[in-house]
C-alpha positions in Angstrom: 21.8 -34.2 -35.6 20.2 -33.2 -32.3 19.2 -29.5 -31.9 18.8 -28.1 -28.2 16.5 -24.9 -27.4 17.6 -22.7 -25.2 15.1 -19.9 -24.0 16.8 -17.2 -22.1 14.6 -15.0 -20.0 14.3 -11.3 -19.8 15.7 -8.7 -17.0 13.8 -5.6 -16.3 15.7 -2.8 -14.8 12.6 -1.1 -13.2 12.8 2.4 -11.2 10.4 1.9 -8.1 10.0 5.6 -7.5 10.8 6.9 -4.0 8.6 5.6 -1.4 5.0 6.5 -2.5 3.4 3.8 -3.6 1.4 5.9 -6.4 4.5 7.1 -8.2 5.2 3.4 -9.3 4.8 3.4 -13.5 2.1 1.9 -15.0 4.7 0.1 -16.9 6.6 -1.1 -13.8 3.5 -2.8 -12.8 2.9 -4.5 -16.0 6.3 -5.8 -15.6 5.6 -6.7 -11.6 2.2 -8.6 -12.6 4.5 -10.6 -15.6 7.3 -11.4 -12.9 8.6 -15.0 -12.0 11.3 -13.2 -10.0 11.5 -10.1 -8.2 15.1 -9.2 -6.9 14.1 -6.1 -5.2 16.3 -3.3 -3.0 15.3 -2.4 0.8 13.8 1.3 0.0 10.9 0.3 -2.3 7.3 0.5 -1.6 6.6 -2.8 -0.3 2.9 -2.7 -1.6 4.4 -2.6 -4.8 5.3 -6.7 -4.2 1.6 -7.4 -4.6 1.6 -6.7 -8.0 3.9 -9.5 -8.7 1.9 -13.2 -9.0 1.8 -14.8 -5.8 4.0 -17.5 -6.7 6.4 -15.0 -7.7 10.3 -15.4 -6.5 10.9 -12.3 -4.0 14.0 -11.8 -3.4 15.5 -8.7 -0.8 18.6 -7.6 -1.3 18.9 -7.0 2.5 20.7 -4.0 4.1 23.7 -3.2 2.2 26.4 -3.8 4.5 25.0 -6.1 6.7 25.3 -9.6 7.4 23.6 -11.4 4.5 23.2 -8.6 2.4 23.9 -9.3 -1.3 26.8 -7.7 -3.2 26.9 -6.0 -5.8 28.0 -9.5 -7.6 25.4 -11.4 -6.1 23.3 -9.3 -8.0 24.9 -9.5 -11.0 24.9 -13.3 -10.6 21.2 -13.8 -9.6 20.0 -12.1 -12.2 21.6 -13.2 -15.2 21.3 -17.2 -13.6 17.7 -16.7 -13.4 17.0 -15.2 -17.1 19.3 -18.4 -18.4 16.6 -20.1 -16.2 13.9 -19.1 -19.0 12.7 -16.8 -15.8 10.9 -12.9 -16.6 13.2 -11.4 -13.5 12.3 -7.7 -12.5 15.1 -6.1 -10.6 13.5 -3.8 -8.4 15.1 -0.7 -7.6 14.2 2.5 -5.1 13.7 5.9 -7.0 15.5 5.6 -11.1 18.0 2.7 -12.6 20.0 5.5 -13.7 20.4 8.0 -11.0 22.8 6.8 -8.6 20.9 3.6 -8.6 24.0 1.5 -10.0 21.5 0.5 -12.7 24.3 1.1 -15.7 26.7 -1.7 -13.9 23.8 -3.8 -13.8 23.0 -3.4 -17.6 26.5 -3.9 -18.4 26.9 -7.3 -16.6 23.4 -8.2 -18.3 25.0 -7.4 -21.4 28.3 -8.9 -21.3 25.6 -12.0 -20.6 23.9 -11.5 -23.3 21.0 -11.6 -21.7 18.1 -8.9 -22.9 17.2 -6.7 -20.8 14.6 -3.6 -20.7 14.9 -0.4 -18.4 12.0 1.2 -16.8 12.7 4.5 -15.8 11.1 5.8 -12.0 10.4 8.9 -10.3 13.7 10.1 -8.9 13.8 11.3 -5.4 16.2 13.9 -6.6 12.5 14.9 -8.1 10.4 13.4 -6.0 11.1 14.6 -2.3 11.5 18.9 -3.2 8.4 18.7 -5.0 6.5 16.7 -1.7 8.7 19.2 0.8 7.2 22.4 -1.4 10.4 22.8 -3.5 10.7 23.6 -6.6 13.5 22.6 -8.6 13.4 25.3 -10.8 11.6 29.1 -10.6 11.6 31.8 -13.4 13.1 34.5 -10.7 15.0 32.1 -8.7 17.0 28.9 -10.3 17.2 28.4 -14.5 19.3 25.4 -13.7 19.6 21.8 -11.4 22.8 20.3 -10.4 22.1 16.5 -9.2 25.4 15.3 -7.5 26.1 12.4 -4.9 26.8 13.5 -1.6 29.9 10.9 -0.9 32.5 10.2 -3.1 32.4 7.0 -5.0 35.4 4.2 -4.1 37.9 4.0 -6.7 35.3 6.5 -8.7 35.3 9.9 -10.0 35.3 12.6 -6.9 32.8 15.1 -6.4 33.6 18.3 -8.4 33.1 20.7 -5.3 35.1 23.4 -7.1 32.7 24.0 -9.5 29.1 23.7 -7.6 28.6 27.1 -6.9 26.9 28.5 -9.9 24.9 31.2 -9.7 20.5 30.5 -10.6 21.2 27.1 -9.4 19.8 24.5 -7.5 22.0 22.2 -6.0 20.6 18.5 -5.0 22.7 15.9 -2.8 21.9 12.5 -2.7 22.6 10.3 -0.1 24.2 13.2 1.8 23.2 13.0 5.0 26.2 11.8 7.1 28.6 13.8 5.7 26.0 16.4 5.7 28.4 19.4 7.5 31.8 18.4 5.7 29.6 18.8 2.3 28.4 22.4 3.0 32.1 23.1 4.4 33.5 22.5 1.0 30.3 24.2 -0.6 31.5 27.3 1.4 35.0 26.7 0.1 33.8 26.7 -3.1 32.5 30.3 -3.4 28.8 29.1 -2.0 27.0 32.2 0.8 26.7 31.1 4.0 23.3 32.7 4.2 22.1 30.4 1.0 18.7 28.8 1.8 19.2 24.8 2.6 17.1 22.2 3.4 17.4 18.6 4.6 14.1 15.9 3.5 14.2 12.9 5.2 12.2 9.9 3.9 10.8 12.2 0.8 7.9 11.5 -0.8 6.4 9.5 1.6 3.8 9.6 4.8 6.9 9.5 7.0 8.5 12.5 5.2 10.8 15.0 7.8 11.7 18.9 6.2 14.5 20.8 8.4 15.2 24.0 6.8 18.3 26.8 7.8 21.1 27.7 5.7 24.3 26.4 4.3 26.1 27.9 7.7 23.5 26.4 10.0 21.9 23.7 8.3 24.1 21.0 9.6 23.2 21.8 13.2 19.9 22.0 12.6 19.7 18.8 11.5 21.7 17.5 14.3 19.3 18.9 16.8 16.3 17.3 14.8 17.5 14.0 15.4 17.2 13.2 11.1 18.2 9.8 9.8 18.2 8.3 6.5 17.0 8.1 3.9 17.6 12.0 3.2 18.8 14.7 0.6 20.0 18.0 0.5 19.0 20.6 -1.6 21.1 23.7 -1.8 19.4 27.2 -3.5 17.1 30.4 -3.2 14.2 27.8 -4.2 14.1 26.6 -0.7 12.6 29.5 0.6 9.3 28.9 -1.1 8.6 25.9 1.3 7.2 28.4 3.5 4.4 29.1 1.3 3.7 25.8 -0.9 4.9 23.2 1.4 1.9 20.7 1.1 2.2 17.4 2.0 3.2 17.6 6.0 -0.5 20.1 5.9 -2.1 16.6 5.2 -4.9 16.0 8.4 -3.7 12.7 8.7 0.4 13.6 7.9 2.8 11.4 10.5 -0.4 9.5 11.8 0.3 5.5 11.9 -2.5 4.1 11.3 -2.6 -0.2 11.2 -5.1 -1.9 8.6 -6.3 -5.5 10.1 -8.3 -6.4 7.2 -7.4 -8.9 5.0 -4.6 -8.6 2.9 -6.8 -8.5 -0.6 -8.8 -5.9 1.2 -6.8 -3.9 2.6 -5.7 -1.4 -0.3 -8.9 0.8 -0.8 -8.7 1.8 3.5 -4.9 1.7 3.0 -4.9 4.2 -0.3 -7.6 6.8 1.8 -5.4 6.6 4.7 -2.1 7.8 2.5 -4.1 10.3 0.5 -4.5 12.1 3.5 -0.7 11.4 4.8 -1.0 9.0 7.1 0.9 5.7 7.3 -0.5 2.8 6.6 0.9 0.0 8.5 -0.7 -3.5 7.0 -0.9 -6.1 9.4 -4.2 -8.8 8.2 -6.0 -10.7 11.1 -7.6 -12.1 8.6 -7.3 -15.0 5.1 -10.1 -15.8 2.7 -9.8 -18.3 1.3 -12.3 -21.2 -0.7 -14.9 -22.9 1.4 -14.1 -27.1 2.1 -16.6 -28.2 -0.4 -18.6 -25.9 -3.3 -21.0 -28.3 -3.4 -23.8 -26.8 -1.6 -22.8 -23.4 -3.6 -22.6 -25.5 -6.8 -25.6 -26.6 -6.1 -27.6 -23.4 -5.6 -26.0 -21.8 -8.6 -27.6 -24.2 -11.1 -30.9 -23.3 -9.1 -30.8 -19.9 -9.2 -33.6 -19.6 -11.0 -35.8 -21.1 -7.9 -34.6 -18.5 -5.7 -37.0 -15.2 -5.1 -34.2 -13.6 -3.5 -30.2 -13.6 -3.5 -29.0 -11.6 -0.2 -25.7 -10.5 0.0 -24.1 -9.1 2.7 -20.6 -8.3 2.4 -18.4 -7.4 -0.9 -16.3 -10.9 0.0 -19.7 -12.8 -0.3 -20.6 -10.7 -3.9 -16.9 -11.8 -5.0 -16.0 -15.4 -3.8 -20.4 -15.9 -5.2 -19.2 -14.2 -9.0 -16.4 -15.9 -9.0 -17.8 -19.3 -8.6 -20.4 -18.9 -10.8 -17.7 -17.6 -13.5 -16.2 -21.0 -13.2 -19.4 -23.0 -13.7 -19.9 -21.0 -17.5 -22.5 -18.5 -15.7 -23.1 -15.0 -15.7 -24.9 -12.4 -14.4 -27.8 -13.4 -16.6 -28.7 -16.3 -14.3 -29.8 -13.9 -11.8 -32.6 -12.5 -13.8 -35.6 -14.0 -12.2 -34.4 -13.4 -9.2 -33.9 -9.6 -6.4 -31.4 -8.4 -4.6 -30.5 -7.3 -1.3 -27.8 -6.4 0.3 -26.5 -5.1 4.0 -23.9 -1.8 3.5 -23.1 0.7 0.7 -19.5 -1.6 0.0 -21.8 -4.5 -0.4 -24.3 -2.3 -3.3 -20.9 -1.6 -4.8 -19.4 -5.0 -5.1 -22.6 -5.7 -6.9 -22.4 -2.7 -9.2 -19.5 -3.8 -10.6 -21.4 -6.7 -11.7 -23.7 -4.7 -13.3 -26.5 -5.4 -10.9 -28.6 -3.2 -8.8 -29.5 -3.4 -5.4 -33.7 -4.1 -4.9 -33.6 -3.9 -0.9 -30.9 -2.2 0.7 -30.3 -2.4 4.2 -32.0 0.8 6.3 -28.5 0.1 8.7 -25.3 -1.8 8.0 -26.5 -4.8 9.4 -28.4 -7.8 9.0 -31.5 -6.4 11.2 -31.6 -3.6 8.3 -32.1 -6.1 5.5 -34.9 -7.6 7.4 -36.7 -4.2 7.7 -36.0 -3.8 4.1 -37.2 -7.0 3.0 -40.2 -7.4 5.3 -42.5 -4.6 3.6 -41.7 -6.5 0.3 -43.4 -9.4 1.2 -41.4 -12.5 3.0 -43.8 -15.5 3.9 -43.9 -18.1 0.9 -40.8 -16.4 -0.8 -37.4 -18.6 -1.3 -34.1 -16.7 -0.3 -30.3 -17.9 -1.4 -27.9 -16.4 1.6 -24.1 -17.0 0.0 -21.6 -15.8 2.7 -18.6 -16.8 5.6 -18.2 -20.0 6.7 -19.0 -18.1 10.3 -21.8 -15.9 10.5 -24.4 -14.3 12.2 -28.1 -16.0 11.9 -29.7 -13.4 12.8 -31.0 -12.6 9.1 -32.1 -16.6 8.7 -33.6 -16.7 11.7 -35.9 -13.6 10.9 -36.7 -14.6 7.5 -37.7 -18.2 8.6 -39.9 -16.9 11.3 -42.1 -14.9 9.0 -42.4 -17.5 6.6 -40.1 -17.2 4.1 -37.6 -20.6 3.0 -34.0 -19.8 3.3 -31.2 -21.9 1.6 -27.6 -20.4 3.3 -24.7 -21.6 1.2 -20.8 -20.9 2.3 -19.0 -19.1 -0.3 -16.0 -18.5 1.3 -14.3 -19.1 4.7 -12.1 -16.5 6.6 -9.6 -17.7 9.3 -6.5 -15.8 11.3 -4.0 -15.3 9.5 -0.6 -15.4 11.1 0.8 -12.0 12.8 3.3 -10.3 10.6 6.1 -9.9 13.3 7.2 -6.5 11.8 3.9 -4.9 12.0 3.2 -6.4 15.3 6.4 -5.4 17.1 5.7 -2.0 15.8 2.3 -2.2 17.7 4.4 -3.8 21.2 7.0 -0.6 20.6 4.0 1.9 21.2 4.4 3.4 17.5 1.4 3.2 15.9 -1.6 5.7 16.4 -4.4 3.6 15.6 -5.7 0.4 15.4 -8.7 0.5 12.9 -10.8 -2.5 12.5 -13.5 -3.2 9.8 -15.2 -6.6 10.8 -15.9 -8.3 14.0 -13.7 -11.0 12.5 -10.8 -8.9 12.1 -11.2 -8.4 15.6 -11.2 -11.6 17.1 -8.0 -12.5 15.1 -6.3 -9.9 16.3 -7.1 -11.1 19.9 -6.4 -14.6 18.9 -3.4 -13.1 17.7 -2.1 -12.5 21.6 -2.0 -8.6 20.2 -3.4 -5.6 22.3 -3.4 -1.9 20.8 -1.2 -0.4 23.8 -1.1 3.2 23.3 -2.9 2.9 20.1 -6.7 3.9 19.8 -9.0 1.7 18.5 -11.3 2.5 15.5 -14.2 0.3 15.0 -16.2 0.9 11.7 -19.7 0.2 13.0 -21.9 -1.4 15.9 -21.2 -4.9 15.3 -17.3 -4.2 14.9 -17.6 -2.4 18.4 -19.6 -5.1 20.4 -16.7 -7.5 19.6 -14.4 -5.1 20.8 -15.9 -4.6 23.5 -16.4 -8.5 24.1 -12.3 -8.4 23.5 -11.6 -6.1 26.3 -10.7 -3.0 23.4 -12.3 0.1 24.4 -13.2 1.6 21.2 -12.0 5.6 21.0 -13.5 6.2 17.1 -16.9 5.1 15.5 -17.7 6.7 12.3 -21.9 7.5 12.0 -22.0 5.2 8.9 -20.1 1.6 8.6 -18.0 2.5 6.0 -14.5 2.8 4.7 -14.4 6.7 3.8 -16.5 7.2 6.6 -14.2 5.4 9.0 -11.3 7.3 7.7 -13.2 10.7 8.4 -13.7 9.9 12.1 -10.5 9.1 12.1 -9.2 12.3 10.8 -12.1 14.2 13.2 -10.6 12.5 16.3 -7.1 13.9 15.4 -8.7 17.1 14.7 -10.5 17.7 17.5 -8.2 19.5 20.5 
């Protein structure tokens, strides 16, 4: 007799949270990074993709309504062909499964199945967009109770009980509202509702693209006419609206409704992308750059297992610290084999790539460039020393050059290679449309990508993180509007937020 395994995958039914990228669960991302297949809806944080593998299945469930969307059944389909697969599938949904996120017909098909599934609950935008518009759902002297209702009617579904919404101490809160925005606070006003109740609309809640319009249940409507609001958006109904005046929050961010574009490299991009949304700006990611492996590691191979030679290792950039660990990682080695030798490094990123590493810096660059860790190095003692230079494929010479000329022997090794990457059409064509604020670039590399790219800023200003960053701007035609006094990220972001500051 002839038994056949079957193993049958696993569905997670994960809540994505509304927009902001940090109210994603830590246990959606350990179901992301586990993924083989990531079925996910259009109103999701796109940066929480990267958390899935890279060879990950992503697949969008496109507009609903238009051409090539998925149904409702497609869904249903997809998901349950995939876990017969053997496949980990993580159906990605905006805000919570379970709050008119359709999640409970999804379960059911998964059970009828019989395939397992998990649910991971999110941060509702029900939740979510009053507490980022200043809103409190409830207040001891204003609301004791929430109401959470649809704003449409559901086909061939239950009906919206209008008749009995207007409770008194209650917030009202209307999801997916906005089009039938004035009929909905008609039959509000039918209903027993004032007039004069505070109302408010949020557009695009908890996110750095957020929109408040605030009136009344008579008035509201219009207002939100005149404002020119689209979706995504919710209504919220109640005497709690009137404390946005005093603890509305997030639009007080320097940087709120800003767009900012990141051109470093994708695996590089999240600490100046993070900064940028912590003080409410958008950050729009399109990478000018890839790392990737240099051709051969045989020169790198080769100075690893003759580190002990070396005088000095001289780092300078965090890409050289990590693609140089990393490699020696995969030949057995550790920090250990660096104990006969210093350290040097250009910029403060640099001194903290290495510090994670657990090593500390013995020259640090005076400036954020190579000329500094020659000034740093030279009162050390140079002539007769032997110096191991890991870094791009592409680099400056200047810090060779130096060293050899006062003596010293100097072994440069690639450790990683950086070429354009190709333009991301969205993020470009937001750049052609003349709706992003600033272009901010961190590396002369980034910016001759971005030329090479065929791109220009347009109405954009351009944001250059140091000297070398702005000579090949300038050498690109760019005229450079922002320069922070140090070449760093938080520093970057602060001229950035000075510019915008300053009348």
């Amino acid at each position: 007799m002839r038994y056949i395994l079957c193993v049958i995958g696993k569905v997670y039914l994960v809540g994505a949270g509304p927009g902001d990228p940090g109210l994603l669960t830590l246990r959606a991302r350990e179901c992301l990074e586990r993924a083989d297949v990531v079925l996910h809806d259009r109103l999701i944080p796109r940066e929480a993709l990267d958390f899935a593998p890279a060879q990950a299945e992503r697949i969008d469930r496109g507009r609903r309504g238009a051409a090539g969307a998925l149904t409702q059944e497609d869904i249903h389909r997809l998901m349950v062909a995939r876990a017969r697969d053997g496949k980990t599938v993580v159906r990605l949904k905006g805000g919570d499964p379970f709050v008119f996120g359709r999640g409970g017909e999804e379960a059911e098909a998964l059970a009828a199945a019989g395939v397992p599934f998990e649910i991971v609950p999110g941060v509702t935008s029900a939740v979510a967009a009053p507490a980022f518009a200043g809103i409190p759902l409830t207040h001891r002297d204003l609301a004791s109770a929430v109401t959470i209702v649809s704003g449409h009617d559901a086909e061939d579904g239950p009906r919206v009980p209008w008749a009995h919404l207007a409770l008194p101490d209650t917030t009202l809160v209307l999801l997916m509202s906005l089009h039938a925005l004035g009929e909905n606070l008609r039959k509000l006003v039918e209903a027993g509702v004032d007039p004069l109740t505070p109302a408010a609309v949020i557009a695009s809640g908890a996110t750095t693209r957020q929109q408040v319009v605030v009136g009344t249940v008579a008035d509201l409507a219009a207002r939100v006419r005149d404002a020119g609001i689209t979706p995504p958006a919710l209504t919220i109904v109640g005497r709690v609206v009137s404390l946005r005046a005093t603890l509305a929050w997030a639009e007080r961010r320097p940087l709120h409704g800003r767009r900012v574009m990141v051109t470093r490299a994708a695996a590089q991009a999240g600490a100046l992308a993070k900064l940028l949304r912590d003080r409410g700006a958008e950050a729009v990611l399109l990478p000018a750059l890839e790392t990737g492996p240099p051709e051969s590691f045989a020169a790198l191979d080769a100075a690893l297992h003759a580190l002990a030679t070396y005088d000095w290792v001289l780092f300078t950039s965090a890409n050289g610290v990590r693609a140089f660990f990393e490699r020696l990682a995969h030949k057995g080695l550790d920090a250990r084999a660096l104990a006969g030798s210093r350290i040097g490094a250009v910029g403060p990123a640099t001194a903290e790539a290495l510090a994670r590493e657990r090593l500390r810096v013995d020259a640090p660059a005076a400036s954020y460039r190579a000329e500094g860790l020659f000034e740093a190095l030279r009162p050390l003692g140079v002539a007769g020393k032997r110096f191991l230079l890991p870094r791009a494929e592409k680099a400056r010479e200047v810090l060779e050059d130096a060293l050899r000329a006062a003596g010293a022997t100097v072994d440069v090794v690639t450790a990683y290679r950086t070429s354009p990457a190709a333009p991301d059409g969205a993020a470009a064509a937001r750049l052609r449309e003349g709706t992003i604020d600033v272009v901010a670039f961190a590396s002369a590399s980034a910016v001759e990508s971005f030329a090479a790219m065929g791109l220009a800023p347009g109405r954009a200003r351009v944001a250059a993180i140091g000297p070398l960053t702005r000579e090949a701007c300038e050498r690109a035609g760019l005229e450079v509007a922002i320069e922070p006094a140090r070449a760093t990220i938080p520093a970057l972001v602060d001229a950035i937020e000075t510019y915008f500051a300053t009348p």
